[in-house]
C-alpha positions as CSV (number, residue, x, y, z in Angstrom):
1,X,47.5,-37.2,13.4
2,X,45.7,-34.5,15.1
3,X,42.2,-33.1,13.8
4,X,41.8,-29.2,12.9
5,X,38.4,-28.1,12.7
6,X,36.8,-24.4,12.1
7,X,33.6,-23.1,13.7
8,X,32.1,-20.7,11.0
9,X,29.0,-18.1,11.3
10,X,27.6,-17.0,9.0
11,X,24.4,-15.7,7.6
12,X,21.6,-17.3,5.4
13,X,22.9,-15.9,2.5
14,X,26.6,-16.7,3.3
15,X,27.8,-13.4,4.7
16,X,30.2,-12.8,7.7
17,X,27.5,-11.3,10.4
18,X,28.1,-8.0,11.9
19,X,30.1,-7.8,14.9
20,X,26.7,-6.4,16.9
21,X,24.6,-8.9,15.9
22,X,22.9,-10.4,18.9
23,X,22.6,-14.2,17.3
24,X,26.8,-13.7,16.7
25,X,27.0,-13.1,20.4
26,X,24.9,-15.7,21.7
27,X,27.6,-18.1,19.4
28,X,30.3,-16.8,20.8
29,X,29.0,-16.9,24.3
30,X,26.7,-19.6,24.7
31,X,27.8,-22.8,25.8
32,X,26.1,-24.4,22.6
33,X,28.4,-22.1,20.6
34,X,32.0,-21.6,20.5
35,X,32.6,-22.7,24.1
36,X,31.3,-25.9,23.0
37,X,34.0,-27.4,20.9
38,X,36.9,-25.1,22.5
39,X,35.8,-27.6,25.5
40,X,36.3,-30.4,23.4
41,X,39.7,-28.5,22.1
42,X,43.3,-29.1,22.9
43,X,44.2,-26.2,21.1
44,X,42.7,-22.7,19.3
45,X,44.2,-21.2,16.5
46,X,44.2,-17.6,16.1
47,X,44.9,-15.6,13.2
48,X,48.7,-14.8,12.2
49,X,49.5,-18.8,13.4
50,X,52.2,-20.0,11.6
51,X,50.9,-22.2,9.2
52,X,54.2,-24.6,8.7
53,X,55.1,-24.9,12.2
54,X,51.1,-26.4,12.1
55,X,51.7,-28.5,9.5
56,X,54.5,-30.0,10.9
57,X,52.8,-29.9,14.6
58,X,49.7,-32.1,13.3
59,X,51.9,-35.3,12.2
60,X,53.2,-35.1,15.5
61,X,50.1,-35.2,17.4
62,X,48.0,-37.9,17.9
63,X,44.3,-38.5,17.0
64,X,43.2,-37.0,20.2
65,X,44.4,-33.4,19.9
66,X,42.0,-31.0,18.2
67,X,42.8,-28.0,16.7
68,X,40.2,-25.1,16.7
69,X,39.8,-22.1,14.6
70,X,37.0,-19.5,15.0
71,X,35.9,-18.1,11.5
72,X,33.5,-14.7,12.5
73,X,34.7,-11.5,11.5
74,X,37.7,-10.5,8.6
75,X,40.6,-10.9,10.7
76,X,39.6,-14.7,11.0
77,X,39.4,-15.0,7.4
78,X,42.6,-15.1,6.9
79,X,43.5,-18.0,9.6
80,X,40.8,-19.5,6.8
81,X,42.9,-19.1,3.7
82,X,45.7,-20.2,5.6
83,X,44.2,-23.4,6.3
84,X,42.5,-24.0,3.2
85,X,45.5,-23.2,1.2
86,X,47.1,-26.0,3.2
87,X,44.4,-28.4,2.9
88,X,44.7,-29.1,6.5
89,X,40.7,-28.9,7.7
90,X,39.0,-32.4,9.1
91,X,36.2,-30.8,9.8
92,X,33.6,-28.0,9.9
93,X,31.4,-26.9,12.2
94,X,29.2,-24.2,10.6
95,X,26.4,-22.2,12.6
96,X,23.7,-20.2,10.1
97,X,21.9,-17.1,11.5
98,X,18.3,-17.2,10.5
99,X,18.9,-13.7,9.1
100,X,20.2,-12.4,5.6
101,X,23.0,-9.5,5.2
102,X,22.5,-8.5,1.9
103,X,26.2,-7.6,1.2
104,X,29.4,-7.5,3.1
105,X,32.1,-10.3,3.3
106,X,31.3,-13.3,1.9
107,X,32.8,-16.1,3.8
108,X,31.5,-19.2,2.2
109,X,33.6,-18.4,-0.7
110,X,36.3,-19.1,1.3
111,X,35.8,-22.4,2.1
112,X,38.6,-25.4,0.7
113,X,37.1,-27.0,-2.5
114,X,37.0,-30.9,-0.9
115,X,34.4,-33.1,-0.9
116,X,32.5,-33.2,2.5
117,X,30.5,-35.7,4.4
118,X,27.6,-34.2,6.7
119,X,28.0,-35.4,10.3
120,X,24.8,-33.6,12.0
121,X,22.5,-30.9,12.4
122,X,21.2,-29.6,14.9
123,X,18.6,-26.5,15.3
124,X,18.2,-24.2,17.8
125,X,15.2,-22.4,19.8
126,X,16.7,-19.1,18.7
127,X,16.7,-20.8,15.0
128,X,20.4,-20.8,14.8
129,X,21.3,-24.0,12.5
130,X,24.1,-25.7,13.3
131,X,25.5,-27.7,10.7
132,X,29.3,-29.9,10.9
133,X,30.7,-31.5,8.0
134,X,33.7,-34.0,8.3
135,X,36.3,-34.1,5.3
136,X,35.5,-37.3,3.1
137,X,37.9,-40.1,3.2
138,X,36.9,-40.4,-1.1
């Protein structure tokens, strides 16, 4: 069965950044960001993907394939509740701006109520956290 992960950024207190924010951009550009794990990918999800053709398309797939949805603005958001509804997310790969928002969407809300089992952290020089969960086998 094939693995479906999201990449997520958001900001210290949980909030979708805004789209000019300078530490979104190095996520989405640098190649310890998205290009990262869409490197590692088989396939990206975008929004609007048709949930039960991907339910059906994961069975079919083997352990290899990977599945990759980027969770950073409100169109995303919905690819989100698509998945969570589903229950189909192995893992989560969540990168937190070292800078608050105050108001806006809140993302981390969003997230599937599962029990999770952290995987890694890593930091970065910009202090960027980068933090991935996999989906607990309990």
């Amino acid at each position: 069965m094939a693995t479906i992960q999201i990449i997520m950024v958001v900001t210290l207190d949980g909030f979708l950044p805004d789209k000019d924010e300078e530490l979104l951009q190095w996520v989405r550009t640098d190649r310890q960001g998205f290009s990262f794990w869409h490197e590692r990918s088989t396939f990206t999800l975008f929004p609007g993907y048709p949930m039960l053709d991907l339910i059906c398309e994961k069975d079919e797939k083997d352990s290899s394939f990977i599945y990759t949805a980027e969770i950073f603005d409100r169109e995303s958001l919905g690819l989100l509740h698509g998945l969570t509804i589903y229950h189909l997310i192995d893992e989560i790969i969540i990168y937190i701006l070292p800078l608050t928002a105050g108001n806006g969407t809140d993302c981390l809300q969003q997230l599937p109520v599962d029990r999770w089992k952290l995987h890694r952290a890593t930091i970065f020089k910009n202090g960027i956290t980068r933090i991935i969960y996999h989906k607990s086998s309990r």
